[in-house]
C-alpha positions as CSV (number, residue, x, y, z in Angstrom):
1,X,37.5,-7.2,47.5
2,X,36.2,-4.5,49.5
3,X,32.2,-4.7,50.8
4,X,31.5,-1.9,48.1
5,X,32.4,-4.1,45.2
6,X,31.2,-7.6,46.6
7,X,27.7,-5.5,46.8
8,X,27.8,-4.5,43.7
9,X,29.0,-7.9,42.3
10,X,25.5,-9.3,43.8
11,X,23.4,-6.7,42.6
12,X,25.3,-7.5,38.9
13,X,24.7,-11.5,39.6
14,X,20.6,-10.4,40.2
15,X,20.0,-8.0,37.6
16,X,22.3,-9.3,35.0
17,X,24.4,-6.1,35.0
18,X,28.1,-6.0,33.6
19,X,30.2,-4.5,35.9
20,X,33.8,-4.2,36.1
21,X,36.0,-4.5,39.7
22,X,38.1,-2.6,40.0
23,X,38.2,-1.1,37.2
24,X,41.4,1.6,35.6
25,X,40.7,4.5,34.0
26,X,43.8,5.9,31.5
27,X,43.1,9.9,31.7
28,X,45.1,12.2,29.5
29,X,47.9,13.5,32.0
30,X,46.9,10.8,34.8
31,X,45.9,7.2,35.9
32,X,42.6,6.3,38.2
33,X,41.5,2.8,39.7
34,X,37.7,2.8,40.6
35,X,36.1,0.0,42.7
36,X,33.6,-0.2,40.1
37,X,32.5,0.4,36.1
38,X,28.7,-0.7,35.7
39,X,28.6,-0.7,32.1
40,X,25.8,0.1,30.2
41,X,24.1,2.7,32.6
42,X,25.0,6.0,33.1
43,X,27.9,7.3,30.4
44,X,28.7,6.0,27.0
45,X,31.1,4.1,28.5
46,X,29.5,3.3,31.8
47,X,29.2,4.5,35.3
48,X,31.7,4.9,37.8
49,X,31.2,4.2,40.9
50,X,33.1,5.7,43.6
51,X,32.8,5.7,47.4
52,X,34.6,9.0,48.0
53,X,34.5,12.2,45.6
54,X,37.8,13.3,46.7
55,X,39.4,10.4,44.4
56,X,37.6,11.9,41.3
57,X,37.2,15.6,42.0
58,X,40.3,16.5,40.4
59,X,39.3,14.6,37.3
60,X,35.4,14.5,36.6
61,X,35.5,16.8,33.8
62,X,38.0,14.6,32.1
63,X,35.7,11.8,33.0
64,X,32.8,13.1,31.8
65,X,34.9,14.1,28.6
66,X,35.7,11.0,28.0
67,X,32.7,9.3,28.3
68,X,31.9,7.9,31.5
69,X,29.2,9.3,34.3
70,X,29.9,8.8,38.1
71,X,28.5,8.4,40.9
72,X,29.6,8.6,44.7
73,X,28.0,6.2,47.2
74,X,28.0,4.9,50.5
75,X,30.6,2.7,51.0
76,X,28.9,0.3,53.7
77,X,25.9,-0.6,51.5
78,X,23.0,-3.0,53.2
79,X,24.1,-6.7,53.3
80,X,20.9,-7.7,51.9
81,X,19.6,-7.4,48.5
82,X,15.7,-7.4,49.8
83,X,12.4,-6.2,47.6
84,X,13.0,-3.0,49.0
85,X,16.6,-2.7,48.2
86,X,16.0,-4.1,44.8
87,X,13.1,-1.4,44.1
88,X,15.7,1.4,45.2
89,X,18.9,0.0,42.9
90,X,16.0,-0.5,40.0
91,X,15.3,3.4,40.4
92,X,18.4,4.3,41.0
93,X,19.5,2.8,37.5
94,X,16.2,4.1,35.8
95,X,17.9,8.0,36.8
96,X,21.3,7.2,35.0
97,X,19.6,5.7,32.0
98,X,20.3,3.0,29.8
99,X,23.6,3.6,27.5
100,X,24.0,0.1,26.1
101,X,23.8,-1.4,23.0
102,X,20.3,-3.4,21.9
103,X,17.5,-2.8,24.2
104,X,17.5,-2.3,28.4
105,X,16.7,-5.6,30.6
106,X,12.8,-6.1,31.4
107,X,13.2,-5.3,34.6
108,X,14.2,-1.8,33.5
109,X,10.6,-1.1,32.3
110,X,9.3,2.1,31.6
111,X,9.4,2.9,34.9
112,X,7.1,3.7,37.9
């Protein structure tokens, strides 16, 4: 498991997210493995999360087609999931939206 997805797997354990690691996309005319899926945020079907746009670029329209958002992000994230941290994930999160079913975690709020 690469740093990227062990962060995200503690930021899931904290905030009660489902995520998926690694996760494998089945596009029309091609295959894709992602690091990560956060479901529920972002997409119908989630958010991708991706540490380099030049593994989706060729594919984001199909993506987006089929019902998943994504998003490219540094992939040597903080080792420490302080307030601070926390407050910028939280926002973060708050941009893609909630996509799940039932209502968004308390945490999510109505924002700041």
């Amino acid at each position: 498991m690469t740093a990227f997805q062990e962060y995200w797997t503690r930021v899931a354990k904290h905030l009660g997210l489902k995520v998926r690691i690694p996760f494998r996309v089945d596009l029309t005319d091609d295959r894709l493995t992602v690091p990560v899926l956060l479901e529920e945020f972002g997409g119908e079907r989630g958010m991708l999360l991706v540490t380099s746009y030049k593994r989706i670029a060729a594919v984001t329209d199909q993506l987006v087609n089929a019902g998943f958002g994504y998003s490219c992000l540094d992939a040597s994230p903080p080792r420490d999931l302080d307030e601070a941290e926390m407050t910028q994930i939280i926002k973060m999160l708050r941009d893609w939206g909630w996509s799940g079913n039932g209502e968004a975690p308390k945490w999510y709020g109505p924002g700041p």
